[in-house]
C-alpha positions as CSV (number, residue, x, y, z in Angstrom):
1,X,5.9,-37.5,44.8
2,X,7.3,-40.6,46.5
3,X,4.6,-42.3,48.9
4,X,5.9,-46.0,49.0
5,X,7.2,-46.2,52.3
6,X,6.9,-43.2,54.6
7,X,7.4,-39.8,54.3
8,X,7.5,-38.3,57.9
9,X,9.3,-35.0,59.8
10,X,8.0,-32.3,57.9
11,X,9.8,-29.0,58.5
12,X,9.0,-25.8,57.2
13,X,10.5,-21.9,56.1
14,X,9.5,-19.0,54.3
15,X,11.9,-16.4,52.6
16,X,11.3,-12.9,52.2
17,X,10.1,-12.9,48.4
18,X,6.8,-14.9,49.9
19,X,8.1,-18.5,48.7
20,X,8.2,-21.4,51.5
21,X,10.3,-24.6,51.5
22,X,9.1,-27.9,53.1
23,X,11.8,-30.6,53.8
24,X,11.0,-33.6,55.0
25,X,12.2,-37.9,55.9
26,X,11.5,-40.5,53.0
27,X,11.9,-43.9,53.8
28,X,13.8,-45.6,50.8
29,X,13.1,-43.1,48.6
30,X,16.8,-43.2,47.8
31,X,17.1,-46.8,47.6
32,X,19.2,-46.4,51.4
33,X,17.4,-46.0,54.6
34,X,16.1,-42.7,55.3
35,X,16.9,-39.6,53.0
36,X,16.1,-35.8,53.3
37,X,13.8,-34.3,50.2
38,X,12.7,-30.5,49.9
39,X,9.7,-29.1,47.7
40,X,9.5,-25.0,46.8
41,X,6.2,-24.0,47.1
42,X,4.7,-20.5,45.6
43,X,2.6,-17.8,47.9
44,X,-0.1,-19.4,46.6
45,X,0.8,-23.0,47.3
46,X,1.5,-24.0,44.0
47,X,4.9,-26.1,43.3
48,X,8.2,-24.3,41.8
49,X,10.3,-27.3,40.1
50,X,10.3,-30.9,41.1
51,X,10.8,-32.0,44.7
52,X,14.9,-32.5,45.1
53,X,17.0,-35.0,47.4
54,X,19.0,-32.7,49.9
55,X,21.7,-34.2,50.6
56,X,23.8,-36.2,47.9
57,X,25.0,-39.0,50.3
58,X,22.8,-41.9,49.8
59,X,24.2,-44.5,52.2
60,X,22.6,-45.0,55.5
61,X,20.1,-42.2,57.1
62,X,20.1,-38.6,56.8
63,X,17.2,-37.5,59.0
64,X,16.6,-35.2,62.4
65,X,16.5,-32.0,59.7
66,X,16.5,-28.5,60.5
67,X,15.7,-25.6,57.7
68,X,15.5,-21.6,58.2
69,X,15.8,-19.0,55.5
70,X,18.2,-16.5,54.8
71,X,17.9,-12.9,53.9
72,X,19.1,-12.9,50.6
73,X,16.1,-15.7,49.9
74,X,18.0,-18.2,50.2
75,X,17.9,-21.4,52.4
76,X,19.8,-23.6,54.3
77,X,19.0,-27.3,55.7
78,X,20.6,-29.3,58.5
79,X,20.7,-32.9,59.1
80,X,22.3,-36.2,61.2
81,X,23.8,-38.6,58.7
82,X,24.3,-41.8,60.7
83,X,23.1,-43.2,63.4
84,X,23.3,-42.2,67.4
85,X,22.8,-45.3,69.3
86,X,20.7,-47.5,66.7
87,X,21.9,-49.2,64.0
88,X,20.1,-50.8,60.6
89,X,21.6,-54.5,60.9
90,X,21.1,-54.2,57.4
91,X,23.8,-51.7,57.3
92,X,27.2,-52.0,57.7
93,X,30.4,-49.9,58.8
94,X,30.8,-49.2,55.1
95,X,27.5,-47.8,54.4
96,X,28.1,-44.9,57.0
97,X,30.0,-41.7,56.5
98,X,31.6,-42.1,60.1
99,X,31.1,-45.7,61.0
100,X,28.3,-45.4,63.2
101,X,28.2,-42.3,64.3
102,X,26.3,-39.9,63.7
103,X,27.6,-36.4,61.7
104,X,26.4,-33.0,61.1
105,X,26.3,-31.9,57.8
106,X,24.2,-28.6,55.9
107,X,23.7,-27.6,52.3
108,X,23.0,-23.8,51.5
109,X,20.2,-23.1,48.9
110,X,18.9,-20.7,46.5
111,X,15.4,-19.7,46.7
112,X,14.9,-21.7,43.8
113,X,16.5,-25.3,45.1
114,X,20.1,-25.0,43.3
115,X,22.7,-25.3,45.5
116,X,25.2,-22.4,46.5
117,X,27.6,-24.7,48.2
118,X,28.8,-27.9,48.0
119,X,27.1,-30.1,51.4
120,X,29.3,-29.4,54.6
121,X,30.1,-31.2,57.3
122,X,29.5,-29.3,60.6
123,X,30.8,-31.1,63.8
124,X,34.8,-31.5,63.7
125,X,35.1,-34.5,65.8
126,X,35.0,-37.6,64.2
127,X,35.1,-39.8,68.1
128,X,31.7,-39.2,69.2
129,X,28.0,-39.5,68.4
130,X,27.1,-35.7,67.3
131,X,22.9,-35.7,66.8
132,X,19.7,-34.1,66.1
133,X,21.2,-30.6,65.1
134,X,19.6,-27.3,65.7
135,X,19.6,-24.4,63.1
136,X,19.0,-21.1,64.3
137,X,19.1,-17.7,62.1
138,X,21.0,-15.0,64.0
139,X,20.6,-11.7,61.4
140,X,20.9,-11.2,58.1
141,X,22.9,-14.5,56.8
142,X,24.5,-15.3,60.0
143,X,23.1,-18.4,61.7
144,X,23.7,-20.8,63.9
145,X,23.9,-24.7,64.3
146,X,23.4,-26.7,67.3
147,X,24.2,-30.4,68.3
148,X,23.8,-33.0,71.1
149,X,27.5,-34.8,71.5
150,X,27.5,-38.0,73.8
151,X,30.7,-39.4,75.2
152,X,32.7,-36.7,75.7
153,X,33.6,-35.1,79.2
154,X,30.2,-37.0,80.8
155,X,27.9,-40.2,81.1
156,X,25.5,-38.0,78.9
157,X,25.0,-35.5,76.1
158,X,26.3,-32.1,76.0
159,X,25.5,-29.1,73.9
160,X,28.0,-28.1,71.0
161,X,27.5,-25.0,68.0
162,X,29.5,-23.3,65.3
163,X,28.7,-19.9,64.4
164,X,28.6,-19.1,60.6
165,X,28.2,-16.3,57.9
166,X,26.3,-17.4,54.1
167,X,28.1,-18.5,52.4
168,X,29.9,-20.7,55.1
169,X,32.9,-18.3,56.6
170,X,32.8,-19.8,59.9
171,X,33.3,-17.3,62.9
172,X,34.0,-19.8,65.6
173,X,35.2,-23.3,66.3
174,X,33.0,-25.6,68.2
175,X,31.0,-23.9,71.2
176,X,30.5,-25.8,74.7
177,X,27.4,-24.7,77.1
């Protein structure tokens, strides 16, 4: 396990067959900024595998991570790549999916860390900051994500979801409240 820099964030789910998943923020682990990292641990608390790298982006930060489990056993994580009013002047434009803003983006998992899709990006507007998402688990495999979006409409932040089905069939387009 890394420990160089920091690790920091921990989030945490359990599935149905007993198994949890803890995902967390590692400081250069990646060799760019911040990246998200996920272990599988046993009922017992023993590991299942190697610790894996969420999302397979390694420019910039991936960080503010959200994680919930499925019915089927399966898991899914959410994260802000970019930045949302902070930058790295280490960084440049180049280094960032969206220039500087920040992006939603999710990966679904099996129970066992392999991927069942490919790493999606949530929000649909590319002109504003979209940050620290929420991930909410509706029934069975139909969950929710949430995200803050500054600059449009107001001065301020405003809340925006999407509405999906595993594996990914979304039901609605973005949601104002």
């Amino acid at each position: 396990t890394y420990t160089n820099n920091y690790q920091s964030n921990p989030i945490i789910t359990a599935t149905n067959d007993g198994k949890f998943i803890i995902c967390w923020e590692s400081l250069n682990q990646d060799g760019s900024n911040i990246g998200l990292y996920a272990q599988i641990y046993s009922n017992d608390g023993s590991k299942i595998e190697n610790e894996f790298k969420v999302s397979k982006f390694e420019k910039g930060p991936q960080f503010n991570a959200n994680i919930t489990s499925l019915t089927d056993n399966s898991f899914i994580i959410c994260w802000q790549d970019g930045y949302d009013c902070y930058h790295d002047e280490n960084l440049n434009n180049n280094d960032m999916r969206d220039g500087w803003k920040g992006s939603i983006y999710a990966q679904i998992f099996k129970s066992n860390g392999q991927k069942i899709t490919t790493e999606f990006q949530v929000n649909d507007d590319y002109k504003y900051d979209d940050v620290r998402p929420g991930l909410h688990k509706i029934n069975d495999n139909t969950f929710l994500i949430t995200w803050e979006r500054q600059g449009q409409g107001t001065n301020g932040y405003e809340i925006f979801g999407k509405l999906f089905d595993n594996p990914v069939v979304v039901f609605t387009d973005d949601i104002l409240k």
